[in-house]
C-alpha distance (Angstrom), angle and dihedral (degrees) to the residues before:
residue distance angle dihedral
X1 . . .
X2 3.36 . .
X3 4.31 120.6 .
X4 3.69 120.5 -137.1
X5 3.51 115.5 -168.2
X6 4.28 114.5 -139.7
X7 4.02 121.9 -149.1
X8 3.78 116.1 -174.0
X9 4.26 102.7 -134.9
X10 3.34 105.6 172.8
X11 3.82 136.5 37.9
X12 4.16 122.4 -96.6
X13 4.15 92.1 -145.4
X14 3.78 96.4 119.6
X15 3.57 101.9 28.8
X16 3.59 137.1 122.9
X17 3.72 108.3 -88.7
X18 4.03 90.7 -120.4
X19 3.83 88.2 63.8
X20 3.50 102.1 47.1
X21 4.00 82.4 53.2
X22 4.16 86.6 49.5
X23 3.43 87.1 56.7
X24 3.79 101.1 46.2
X25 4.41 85.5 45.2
X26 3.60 84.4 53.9
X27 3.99 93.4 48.8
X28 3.37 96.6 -107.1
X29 3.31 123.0 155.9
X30 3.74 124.9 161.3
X31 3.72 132.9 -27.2
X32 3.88 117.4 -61.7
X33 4.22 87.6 31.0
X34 4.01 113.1 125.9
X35 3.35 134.9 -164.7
X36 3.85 148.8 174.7
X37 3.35 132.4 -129.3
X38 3.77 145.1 173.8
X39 4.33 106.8 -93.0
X40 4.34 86.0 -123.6
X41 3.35 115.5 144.2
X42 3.98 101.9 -113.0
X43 4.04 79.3 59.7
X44 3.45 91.5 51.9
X45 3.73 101.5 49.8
X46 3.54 88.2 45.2
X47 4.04 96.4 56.0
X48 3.91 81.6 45.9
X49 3.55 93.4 55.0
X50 4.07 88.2 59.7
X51 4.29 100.9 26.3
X52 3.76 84.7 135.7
X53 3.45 92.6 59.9
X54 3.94 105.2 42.7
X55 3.88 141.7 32.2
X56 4.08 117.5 -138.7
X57 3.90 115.6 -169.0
X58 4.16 104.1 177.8
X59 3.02 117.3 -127.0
């Protein structure tokens, strides 16, 4: 499996409560934080639920 590696880049004041809870299942926790996950699908269609919000690079 592939890794992709997730960096929070913009805030989640102002967003819909199921993507600031996304973001915290992911391990996000405030803009600048990275982490790496596993390139599964359910990770995958999570980070594409909140694209606006994060940049991924794999790794």
């Amino acid at each position: 499996m592939a890794k992709i590696k997730v960096t929070q880049v913009k805030s989640s004041i102002k967003r819909m409560q199921s993507q600031k809870r996304t973001l915290e299942a992911l391990g996000l926790r405030g803009i600048g934080k990275e982490v790496t996950h596993e390139a599964t699908p359910n990770i995958i269609g999570m980070i594409d639920k909140v694209k606006h919000l994060v940049k991924t690079t794999e790794i």
